[in-house]
C-alpha positions as CSV (number, residue, x, y, z in Angstrom):
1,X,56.3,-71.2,-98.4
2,X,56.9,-73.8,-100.9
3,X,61.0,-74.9,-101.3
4,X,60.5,-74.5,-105.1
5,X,58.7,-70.8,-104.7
6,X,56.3,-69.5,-106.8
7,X,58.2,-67.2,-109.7
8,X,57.4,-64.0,-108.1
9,X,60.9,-62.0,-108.8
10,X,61.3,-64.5,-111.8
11,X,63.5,-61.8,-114.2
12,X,64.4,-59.0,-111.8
13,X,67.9,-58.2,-110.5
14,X,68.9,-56.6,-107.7
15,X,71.2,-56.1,-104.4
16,X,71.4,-57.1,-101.0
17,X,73.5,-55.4,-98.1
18,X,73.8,-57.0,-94.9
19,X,73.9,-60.5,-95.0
20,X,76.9,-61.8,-92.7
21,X,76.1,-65.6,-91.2
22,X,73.1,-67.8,-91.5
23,X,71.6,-65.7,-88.5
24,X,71.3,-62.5,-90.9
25,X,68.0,-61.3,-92.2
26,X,69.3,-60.2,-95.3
27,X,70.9,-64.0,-95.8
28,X,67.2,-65.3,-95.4
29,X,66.0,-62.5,-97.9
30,X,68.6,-63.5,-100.7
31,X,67.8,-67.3,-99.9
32,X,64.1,-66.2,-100.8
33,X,64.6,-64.1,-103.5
34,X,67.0,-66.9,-104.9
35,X,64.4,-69.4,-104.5
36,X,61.4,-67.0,-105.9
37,X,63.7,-66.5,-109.1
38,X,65.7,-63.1,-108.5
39,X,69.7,-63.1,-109.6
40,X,71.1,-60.2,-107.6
41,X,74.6,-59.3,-106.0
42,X,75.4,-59.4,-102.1
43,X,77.6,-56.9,-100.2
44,X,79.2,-56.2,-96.7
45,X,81.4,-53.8,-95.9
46,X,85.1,-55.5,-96.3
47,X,85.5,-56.3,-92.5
48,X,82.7,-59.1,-93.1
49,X,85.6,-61.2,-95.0
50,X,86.9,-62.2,-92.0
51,X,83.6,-62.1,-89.6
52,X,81.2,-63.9,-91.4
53,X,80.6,-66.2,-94.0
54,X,79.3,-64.7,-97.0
55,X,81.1,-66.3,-99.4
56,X,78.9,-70.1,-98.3
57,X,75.3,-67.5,-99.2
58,X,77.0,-66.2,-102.3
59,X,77.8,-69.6,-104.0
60,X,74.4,-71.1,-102.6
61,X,72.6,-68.3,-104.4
62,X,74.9,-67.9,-107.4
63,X,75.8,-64.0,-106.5
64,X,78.4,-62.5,-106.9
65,X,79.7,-60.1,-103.8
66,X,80.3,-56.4,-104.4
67,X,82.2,-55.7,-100.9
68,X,81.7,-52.3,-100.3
69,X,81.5,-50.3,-96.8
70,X,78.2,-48.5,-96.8
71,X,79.5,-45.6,-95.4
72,X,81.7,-44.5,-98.0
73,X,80.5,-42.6,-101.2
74,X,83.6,-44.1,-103.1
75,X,83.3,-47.7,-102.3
76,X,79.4,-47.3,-102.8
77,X,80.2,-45.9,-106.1
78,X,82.2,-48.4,-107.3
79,X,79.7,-51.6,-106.0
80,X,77.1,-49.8,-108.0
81,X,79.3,-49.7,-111.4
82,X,80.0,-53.4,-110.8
83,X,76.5,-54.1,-110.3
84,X,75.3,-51.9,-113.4
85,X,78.3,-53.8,-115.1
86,X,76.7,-56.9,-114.0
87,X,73.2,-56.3,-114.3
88,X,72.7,-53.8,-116.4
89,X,69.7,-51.7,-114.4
90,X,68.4,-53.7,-111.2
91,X,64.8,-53.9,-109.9
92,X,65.4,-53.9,-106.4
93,X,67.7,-53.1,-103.3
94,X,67.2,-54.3,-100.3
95,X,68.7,-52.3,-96.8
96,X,69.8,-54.6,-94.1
97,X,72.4,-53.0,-92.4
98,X,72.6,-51.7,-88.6
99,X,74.9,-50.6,-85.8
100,X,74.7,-49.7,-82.7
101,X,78.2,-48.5,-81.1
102,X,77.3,-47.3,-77.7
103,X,74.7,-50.2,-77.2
104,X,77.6,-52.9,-77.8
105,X,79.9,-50.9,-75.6
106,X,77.6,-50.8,-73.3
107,X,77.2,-46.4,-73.2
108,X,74.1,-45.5,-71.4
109,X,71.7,-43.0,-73.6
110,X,72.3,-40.5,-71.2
111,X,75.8,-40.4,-71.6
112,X,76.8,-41.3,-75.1
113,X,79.8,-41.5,-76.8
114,X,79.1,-38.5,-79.8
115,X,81.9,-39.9,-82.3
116,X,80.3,-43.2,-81.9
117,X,77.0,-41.7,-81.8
118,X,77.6,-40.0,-85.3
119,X,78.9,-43.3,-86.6
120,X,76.0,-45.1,-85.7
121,X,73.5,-43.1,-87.5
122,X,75.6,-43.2,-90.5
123,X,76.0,-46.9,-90.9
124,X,72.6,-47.5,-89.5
125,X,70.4,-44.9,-91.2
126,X,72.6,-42.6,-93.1
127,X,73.4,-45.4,-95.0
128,X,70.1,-46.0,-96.9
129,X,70.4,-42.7,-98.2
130,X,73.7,-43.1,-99.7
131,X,73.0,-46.3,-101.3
132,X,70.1,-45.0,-102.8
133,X,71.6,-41.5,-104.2
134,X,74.3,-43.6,-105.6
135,X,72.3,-46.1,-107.5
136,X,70.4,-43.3,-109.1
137,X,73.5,-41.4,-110.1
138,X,75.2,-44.3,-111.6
139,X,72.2,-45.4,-113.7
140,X,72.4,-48.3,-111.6
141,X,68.3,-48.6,-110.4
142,X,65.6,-49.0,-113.2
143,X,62.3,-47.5,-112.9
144,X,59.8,-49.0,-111.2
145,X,62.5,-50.3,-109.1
146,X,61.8,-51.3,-105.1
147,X,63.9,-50.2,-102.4
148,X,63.6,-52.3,-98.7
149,X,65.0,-51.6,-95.6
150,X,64.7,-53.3,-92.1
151,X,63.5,-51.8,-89.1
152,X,62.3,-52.1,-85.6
153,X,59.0,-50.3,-83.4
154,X,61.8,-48.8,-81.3
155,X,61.4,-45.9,-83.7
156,X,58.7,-45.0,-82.4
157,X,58.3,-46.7,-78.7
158,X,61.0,-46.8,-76.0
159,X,62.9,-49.6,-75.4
160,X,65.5,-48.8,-73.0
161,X,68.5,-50.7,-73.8
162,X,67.9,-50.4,-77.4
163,X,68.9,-47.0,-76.9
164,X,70.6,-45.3,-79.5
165,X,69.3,-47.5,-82.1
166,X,65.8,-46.3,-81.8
167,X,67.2,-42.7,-83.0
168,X,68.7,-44.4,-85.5
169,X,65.8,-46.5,-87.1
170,X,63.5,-43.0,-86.6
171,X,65.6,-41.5,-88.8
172,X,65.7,-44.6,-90.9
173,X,61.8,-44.2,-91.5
174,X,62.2,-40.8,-91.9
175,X,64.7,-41.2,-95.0
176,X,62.1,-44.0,-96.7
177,X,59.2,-41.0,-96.7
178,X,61.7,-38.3,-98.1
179,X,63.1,-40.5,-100.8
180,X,59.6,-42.0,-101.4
181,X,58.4,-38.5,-102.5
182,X,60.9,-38.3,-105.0
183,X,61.6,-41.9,-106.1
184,X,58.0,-41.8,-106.9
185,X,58.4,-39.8,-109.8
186,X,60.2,-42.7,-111.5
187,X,57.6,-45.3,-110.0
188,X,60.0,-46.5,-108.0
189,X,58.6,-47.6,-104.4
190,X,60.9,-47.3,-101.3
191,X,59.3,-49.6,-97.7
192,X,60.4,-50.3,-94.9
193,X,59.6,-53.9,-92.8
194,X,59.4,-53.5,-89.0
195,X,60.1,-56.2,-87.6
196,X,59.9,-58.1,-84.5
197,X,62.9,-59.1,-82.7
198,X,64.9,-61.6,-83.8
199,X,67.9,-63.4,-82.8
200,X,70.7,-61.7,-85.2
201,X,73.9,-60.9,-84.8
202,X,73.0,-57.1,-84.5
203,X,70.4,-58.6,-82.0
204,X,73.0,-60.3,-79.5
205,X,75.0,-56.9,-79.1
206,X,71.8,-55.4,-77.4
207,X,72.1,-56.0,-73.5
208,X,68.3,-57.5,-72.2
209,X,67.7,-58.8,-76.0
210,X,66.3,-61.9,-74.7
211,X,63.9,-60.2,-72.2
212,X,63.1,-57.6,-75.3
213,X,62.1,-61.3,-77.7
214,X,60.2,-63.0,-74.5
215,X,58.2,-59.6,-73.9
216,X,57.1,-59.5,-77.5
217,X,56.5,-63.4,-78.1
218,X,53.9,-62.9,-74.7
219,X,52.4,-60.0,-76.0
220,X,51.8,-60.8,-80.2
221,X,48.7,-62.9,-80.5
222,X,51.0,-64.7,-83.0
223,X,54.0,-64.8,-81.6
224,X,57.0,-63.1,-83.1
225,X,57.9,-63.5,-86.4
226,X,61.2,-65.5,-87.6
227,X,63.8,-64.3,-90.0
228,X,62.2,-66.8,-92.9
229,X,59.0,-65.2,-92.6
230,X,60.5,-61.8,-92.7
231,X,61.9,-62.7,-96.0
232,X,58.6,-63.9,-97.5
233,X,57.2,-60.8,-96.6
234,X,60.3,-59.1,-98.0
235,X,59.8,-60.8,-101.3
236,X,56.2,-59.7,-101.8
237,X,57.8,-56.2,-101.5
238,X,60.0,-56.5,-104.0
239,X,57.5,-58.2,-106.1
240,X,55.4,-56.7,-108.1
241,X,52.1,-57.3,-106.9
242,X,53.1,-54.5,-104.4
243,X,53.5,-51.6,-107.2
244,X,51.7,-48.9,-105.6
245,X,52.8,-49.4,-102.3
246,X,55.4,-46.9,-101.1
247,X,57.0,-44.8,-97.8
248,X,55.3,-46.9,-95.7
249,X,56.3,-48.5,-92.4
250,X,55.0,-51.9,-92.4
251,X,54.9,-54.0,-88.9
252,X,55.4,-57.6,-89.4
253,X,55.6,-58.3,-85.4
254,X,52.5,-61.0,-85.2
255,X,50.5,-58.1,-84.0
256,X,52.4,-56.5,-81.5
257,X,52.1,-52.9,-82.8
258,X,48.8,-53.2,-82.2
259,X,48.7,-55.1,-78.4
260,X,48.7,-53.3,-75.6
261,X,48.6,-56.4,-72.8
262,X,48.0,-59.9,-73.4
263,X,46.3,-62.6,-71.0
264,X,50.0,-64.5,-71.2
265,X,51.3,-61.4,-69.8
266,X,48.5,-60.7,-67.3
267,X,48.7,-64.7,-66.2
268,X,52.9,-64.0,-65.5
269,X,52.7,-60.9,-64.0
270,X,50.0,-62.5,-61.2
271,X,52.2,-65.5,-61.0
272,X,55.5,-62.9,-59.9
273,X,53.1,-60.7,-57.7
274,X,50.6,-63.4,-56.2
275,X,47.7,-61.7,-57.4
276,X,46.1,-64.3,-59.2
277,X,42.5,-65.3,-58.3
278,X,41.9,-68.8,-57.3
279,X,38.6,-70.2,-59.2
């Protein structure tokens, strides 16, 4: 993508939740909405102040930062008058948010923690829901408006140690249909991006991450996709040249949806058995 961009969210406003450090999605998504002309606020829930360092994104991108935790109605409520303050009506929100207690304590699935449980769906999933119902009950989201959120094929495969997390991006998915239906009466589109894995912060809490990226950069005829690429593809979302699409879940995983082996993977797997045929 050309550094100077291309004008596609010239004029539109909007908010990003999620970005924490350089190794955030969402921080790639504002640097590419930035750069494709967007003006739009960041938030995090408070904690962030001290974990990360979204202050550096927010003067990089001229933002200002509406800390708010996204599981509470009230503090939700509040960023959204600031950013109607701001603003005036936005044009797009974009969902980048994810927890996963009992993965980052290490809880097996068959034994979960239920509190934490609860309190991952919430932040994870739950979450999208919120934000939306409170942007359209503060006047806050425009018509024609495009909502974005980020998930993951765990939805709908298993991946063992992701665990509870896959619960909470099917019900992710399941929230961007049921909202779609209703946002659409306003024309306003609601996506979400599945992407492949990438090496986040949200990543590094999931024991056997790296064997989760190396089994998917073996398997995608293209390799997995990076964090930069995510947010081109984020942008074109947002934009408008993607006006009639809505409640879908779109993979961006350099085709490992679709795989189901790869000669990469055949080639390791008869170099760790000694199966491999000599010529």
């Amino acid at each position: 993508m050309e550094s100077s961009g291309y004008g596609l969210l010239k004029d539109k406003t909007g908010i990003i939740f999620g970005a924490l450090n350089e190794a955030s999605i969402a921080w790639s998504i504002a640097e590419a909405a930035y750069r494709e002309g967007a003006r739009f606020a960041l938030s995090n829930a408070p904690v962030a102040r001290r974990l990360g360092s979204l202050d550096i994104l927010a003067e990089k991108t001229e933002s200002p930062i509406f800390w708010a935790d996204a599981s509470s109605d009230e503090e939700l409520e509040a960023a959204f008058s600031q950013v109607k303050e701001e603003f005036g009506q936005i044009d797009f929100i974009v969902h980048s948010i994810g927890m996963g207690i009992n993965v980052r304590k290490k809880r097996p699935y068959d034994d979960l923690n239920y509190d934490w449980y609860h309190k991952t769906l919430d932040i994870s999933a739950v979450s999208l829901h919120r934000i939306v119902h409170h942007a359209v009950e503060t006047g806050a989201l425009a018509d024609g408006a495009s909502v974005l959120a980020l998930s993951y094929i765990g939805a709908q495969r298993v991946f063992s140690e992701y665990s509870e997390m896959g619960d909470a991006k099917a019900l992710l998915e399941s929230i961007v249909r049921a909202l779609g239906y209703r946002l659409g009466k306003r024309r306003i589109r609601i996506n979400s991006i599945s992407q492949s894995p990438t090496r986040t912060v949200a990543g590094s809490g999931i024991s056997g991450f790296d064997a989760m990226f190396e089994f998917a950069d073996r398997i995608a005829p293209l390799g997995n996709a990076d964090a930069e690429s995510c947010a081109d593809y984020a942008v074109v979302l947002l934009s408008d040249f993607t006006r009639m699409v809505t409640m879908q879940n779109l993979f961006h995983d350099g085709g490992f949806s679709t795989m189901g082996i790869s000669d990469r993977i055949v080639e390791d797997m008869n170099d760790v058995l000694g199966t491999g045929t000599d010529e």
